[in-house]
Every structure is written in C-alpha cells, then in structure tokens.
C-alpha positions in Angstrom: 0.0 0.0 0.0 2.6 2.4 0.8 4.8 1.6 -2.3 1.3 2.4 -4.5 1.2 5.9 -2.5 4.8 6.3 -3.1 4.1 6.4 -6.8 1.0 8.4 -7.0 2.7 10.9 -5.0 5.8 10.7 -7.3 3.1 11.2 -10.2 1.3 14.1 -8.5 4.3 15.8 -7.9 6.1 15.1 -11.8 2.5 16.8 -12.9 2.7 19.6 -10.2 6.5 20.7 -11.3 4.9 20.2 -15.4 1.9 22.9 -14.4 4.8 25.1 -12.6 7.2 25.1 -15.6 4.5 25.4 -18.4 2.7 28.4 -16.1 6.1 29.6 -16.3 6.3 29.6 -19.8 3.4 31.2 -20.5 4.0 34.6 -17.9 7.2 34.5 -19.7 5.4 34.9 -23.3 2.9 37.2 -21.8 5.2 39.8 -20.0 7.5 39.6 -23.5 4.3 40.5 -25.2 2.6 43.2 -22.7 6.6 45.0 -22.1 5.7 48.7 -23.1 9.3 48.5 -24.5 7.5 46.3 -27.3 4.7 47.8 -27.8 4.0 51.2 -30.0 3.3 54.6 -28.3 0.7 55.2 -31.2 -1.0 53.7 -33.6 -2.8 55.1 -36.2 -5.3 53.2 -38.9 -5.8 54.5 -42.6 -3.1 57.1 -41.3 -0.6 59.1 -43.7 2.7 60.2 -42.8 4.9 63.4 -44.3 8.7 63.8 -44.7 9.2 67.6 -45.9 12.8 69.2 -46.2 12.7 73.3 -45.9 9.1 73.3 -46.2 8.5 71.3 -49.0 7.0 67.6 -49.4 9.5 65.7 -50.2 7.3 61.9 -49.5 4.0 61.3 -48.5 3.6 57.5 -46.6 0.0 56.3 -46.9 -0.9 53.0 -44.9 -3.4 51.1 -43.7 -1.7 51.0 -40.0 1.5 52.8 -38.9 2.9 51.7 -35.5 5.0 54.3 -33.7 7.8 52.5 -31.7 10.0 55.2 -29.2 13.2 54.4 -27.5 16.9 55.1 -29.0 16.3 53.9 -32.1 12.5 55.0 -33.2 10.9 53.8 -35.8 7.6 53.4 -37.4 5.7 50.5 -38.9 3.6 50.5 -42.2 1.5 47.5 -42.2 -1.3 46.1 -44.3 -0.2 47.8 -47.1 1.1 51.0 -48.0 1.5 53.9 -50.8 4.5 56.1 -50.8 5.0 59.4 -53.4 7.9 61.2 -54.1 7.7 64.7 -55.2 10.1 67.2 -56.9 11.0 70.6 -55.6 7.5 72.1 -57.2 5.6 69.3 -55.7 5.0 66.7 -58.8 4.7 63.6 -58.1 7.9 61.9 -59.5 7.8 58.6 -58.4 5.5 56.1 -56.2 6.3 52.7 -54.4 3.7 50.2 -53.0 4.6 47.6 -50.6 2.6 45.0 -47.9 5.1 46.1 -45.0 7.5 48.7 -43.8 10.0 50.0 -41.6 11.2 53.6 -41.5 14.0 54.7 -38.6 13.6 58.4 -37.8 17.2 59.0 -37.3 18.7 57.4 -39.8 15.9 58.1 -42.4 15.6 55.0 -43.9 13.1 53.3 -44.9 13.1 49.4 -45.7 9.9 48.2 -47.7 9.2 44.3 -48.5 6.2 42.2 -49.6 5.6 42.7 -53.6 7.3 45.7 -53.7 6.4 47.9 -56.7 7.9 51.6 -57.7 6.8 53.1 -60.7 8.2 56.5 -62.3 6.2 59.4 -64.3 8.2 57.7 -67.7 5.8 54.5 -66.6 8.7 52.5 -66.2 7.8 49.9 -63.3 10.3 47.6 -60.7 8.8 44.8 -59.0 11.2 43.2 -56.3 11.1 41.6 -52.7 12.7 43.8 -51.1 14.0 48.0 -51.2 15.9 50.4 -48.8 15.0 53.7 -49.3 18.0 56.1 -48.3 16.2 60.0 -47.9 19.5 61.7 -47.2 21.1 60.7 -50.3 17.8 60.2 -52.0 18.9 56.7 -53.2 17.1 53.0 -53.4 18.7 49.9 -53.6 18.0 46.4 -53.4 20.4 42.8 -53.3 17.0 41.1 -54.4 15.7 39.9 -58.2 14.4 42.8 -60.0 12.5 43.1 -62.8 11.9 46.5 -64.6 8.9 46.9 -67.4 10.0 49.5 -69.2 8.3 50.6 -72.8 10.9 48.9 -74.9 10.8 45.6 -73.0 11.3 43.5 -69.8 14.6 43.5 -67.9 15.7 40.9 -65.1 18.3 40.6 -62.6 19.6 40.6 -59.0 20.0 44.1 -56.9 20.0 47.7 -58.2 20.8 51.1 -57.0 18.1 53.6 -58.3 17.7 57.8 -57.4 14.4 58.3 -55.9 12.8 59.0 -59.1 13.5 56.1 -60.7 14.8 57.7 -63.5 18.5 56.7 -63.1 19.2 52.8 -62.2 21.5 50.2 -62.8 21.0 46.5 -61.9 24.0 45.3 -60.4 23.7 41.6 -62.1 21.9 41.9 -65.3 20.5 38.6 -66.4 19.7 36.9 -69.8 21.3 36.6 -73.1 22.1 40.4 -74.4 22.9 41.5 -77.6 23.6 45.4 -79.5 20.0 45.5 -82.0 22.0 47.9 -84.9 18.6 49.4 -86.0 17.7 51.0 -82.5 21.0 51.5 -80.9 19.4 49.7 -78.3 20.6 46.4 -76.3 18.1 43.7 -76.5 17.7 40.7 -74.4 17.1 37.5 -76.4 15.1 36.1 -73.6 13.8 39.6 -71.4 13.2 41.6 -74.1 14.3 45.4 -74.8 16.8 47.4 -72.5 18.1 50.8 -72.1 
C-alpha cells in the first residue's frame, strides 16, 4: 500500500512541477508581449505620414496602419499595405512605391519596404522586387533582391540595383539573360527579357 502511494505521489508531484514550468512559460510569453518596450506609443489606422525638407514635401507615406515604436532607435511601422510618393522641388509627383510592409528609422531616415514591392516613375517604367531600402539623405534606393523592370521597350531581369528616388536613373548590379547590340535601335536587347536601355 505504501509503495502504490509512493508512486502516485511521485506522479502528482512530476504533474505539479509540469503545471509550474508550463505556467512559467506562458508569464514569460505574456510579459514579453505586454513589455511597453514592445509595444508602440501610437497607432494610427488609414493614417498618412509626411517627410518635408525646408518646407517642401518631399514623400508622403500612406498606410493602412503605422505603429509608432520610441526608445533610442525609433521607428515606425507600415502595415497592411502601404502607398509612398515622391515629389520634386515644385511638388510633382515623381515617383511612387507600394509595398505590404515597412519599416522607416527616424534618425537614420531610412526606410526598408518588403512584400511585392512595386515603384513606378512618371516615364511609366515599373520595378517589382522583394525587397528595397530607401535612403532619404542621399535620396537613393537599392535592393540585393531579383528585380524586374517593365520599361516601354521591354522587360529586364536581374539581381540588386541602385536607383535615385525617381526612378529615372538605375542600374542592376547583375543583369541577367542573353544580351545582344540591336544595330537598328542602338538599343541592347535581351534574347530572352526583351528590350533594354
């Protein structure tokens, strides 16, 4: 009799210390996710956000939500889609990028944009990518990702560029596909991608 209480109480107790560590776990995941340090000081639905430089627009960040986020480093998040527009010094619009997510640092203003990434220019050009960093001090985007640029002569494809904000000036660091000099045009053309510049 004693040996069969021995056991249960071995059992109760193997359950007891289970409960303890498992309760454990979850205050763990719980304080992790209720830590103000990880949560945003404001959030803002259908909420648009402006970047101006001597009084002028430079971009205007349109998103679905923006999450504020303080500390040393702060930052604001763009999710659920967003809508940025770049505008000249007489306030065209020059160029615009769509993305699903987004992450802009206030000091360093940067902005990193991912999720079917798309930046067109007034020339109708278009880039579709993964991923894009968006530099606003030196007004420059880059990407290490596949790109592929629809331009009006044709398709081009390869891996990472570096663009100016306008998308008027780009390279891609890796072209790919078979490229040859068309003698009519003056023009290189792709014999898989179609036309380039």
């Amino acid at each position: 009799m004693t040996k069969r209480i021995s056991i249960l109480y071995s059992a109760l107790i193997l359950v007891s210390t289970i409960t303890l560590v498992s309760c454990e776990n979850d205050i763990a995941e719980v304080r992790a996710i209720t830590d103000p340090r990880n949560l945003p000081v404001q959030t803002n639905l259908n909420a648009e956000y402006r970047y101006t430089e001597d009084g002028k627009v430079k971009n205007i960040l349109k998103a679905t939500q923006l999450d504020q986020y303080g500390g040393e480093k702060p930052y604001i998040e763009a999710s659920g889609g967003f809508h940025m527009s770049f505008f000249d010094s007489l306030g065209g619009i020059q160029a615009e990028m769509t993305a699903k997510s987004g992450t802009y640092y206030e000091k360093e203003h940067k902005l990193i944009a991912w999720g079917d990434v798309l930046l067109f220019n007034k020339q109708g050009e278009r880039l579709e990518t993964s991923k894009i960093l968006f530099e606003q001090d030196s007004s420059r985007i880059s990407t290490d990702q596949r790109v592929k640029i629809t331009t009006l002569d044709g398709v081009l494809y390869g891996n990472g560029l570096i663009s100016n904000e306008n998308f008027t000036k780009y390279s891609i660091l890796q072209p790919t596909g078979d490229v040859f000099l068309d003698e009519e045009s003056d023009s290189l053309v792709s014999s898989q991608n179609g036309k380039s510049k």
